[in-house]
C-alpha positions in Angstrom: 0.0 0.0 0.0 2.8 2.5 1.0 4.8 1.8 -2.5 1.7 2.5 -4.5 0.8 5.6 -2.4 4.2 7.0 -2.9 3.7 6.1 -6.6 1.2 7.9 -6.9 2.5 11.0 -5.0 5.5 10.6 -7.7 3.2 10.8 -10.4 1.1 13.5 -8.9 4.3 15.5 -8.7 5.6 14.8 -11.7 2.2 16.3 -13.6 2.6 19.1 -11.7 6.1 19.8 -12.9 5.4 19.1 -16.7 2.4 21.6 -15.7 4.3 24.2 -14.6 7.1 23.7 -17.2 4.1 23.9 -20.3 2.8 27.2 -18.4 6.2 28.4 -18.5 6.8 27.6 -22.0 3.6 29.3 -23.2 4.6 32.2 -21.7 8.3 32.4 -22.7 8.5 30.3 -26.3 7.1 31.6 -29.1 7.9 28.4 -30.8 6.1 26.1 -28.3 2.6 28.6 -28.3 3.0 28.1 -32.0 3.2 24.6 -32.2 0.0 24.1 -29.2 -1.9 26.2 -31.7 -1.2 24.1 -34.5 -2.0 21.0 -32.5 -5.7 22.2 -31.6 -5.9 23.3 -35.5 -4.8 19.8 -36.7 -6.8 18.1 -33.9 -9.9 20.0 -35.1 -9.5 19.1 -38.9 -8.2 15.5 -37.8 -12.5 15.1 -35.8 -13.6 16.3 -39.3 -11.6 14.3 -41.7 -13.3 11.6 -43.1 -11.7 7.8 -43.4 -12.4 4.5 -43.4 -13.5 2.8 -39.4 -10.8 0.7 -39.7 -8.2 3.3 -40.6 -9.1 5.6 -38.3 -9.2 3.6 -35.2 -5.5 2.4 -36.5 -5.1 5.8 -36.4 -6.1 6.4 -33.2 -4.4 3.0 -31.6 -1.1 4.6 -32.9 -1.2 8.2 -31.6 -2.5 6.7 -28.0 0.5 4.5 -27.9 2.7 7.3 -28.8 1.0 9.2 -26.1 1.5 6.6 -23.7 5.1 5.8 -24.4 5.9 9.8 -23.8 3.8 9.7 -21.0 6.3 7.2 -19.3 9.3 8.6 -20.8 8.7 11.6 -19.5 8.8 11.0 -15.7 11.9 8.4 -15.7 13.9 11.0 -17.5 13.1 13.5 -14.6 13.6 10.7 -12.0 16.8 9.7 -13.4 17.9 13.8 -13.6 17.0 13.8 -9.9 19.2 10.5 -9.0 21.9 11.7 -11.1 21.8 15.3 -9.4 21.5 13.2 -5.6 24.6 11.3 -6.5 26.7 14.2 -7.7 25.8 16.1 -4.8 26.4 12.6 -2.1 29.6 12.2 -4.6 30.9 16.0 -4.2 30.3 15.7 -0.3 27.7 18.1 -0.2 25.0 15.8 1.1 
């Protein structure tokens, strides 16, 4: 119970940094606004484009698992940063 608690705590934490770092982005990168706006055009002409059942829900199957596979990536980068950045700092003396 404790592991999955502090799992979830992880993951709780971990939103709210990718969170902060997209509010941060949208206010500071031109680029990265740019890109979000194109993403809500192309999602919007992607609900309206018309193609067969079968191709669209290959479609969707593949853009979920892409989502998925960034949504894990994502946090065990930043968990690894964070054990890396412990270990320096045990490895320098500091902690």
């Amino acid at each position: 119970m404790g592991v999955m608690f502090m799992e979830g705590e992880w993951r709780d934490m971990i939103n709210d940094r990718i969170e902060d770092c997209t509010a941060e982005l949208r206010k500071k990168n031109e680029m990265f606004r740019a890109w979000c706006k194109r993403s809500q055009e192309l999602r919007m002409l992607i609900e309206d484009f018309t193609m067969e059942e079968n191709d669209r829900k290959l479609l969707e199957e593949f853009l979920a698992t892409e989502f998925n596979i960034a949504a894990v990536i994502q946090p065990a980068f930043y968990r690894k940063g964070m054990e890396d950045a412990v270990w320096v700092i045990k490895t320098l003396g500091v902690l």
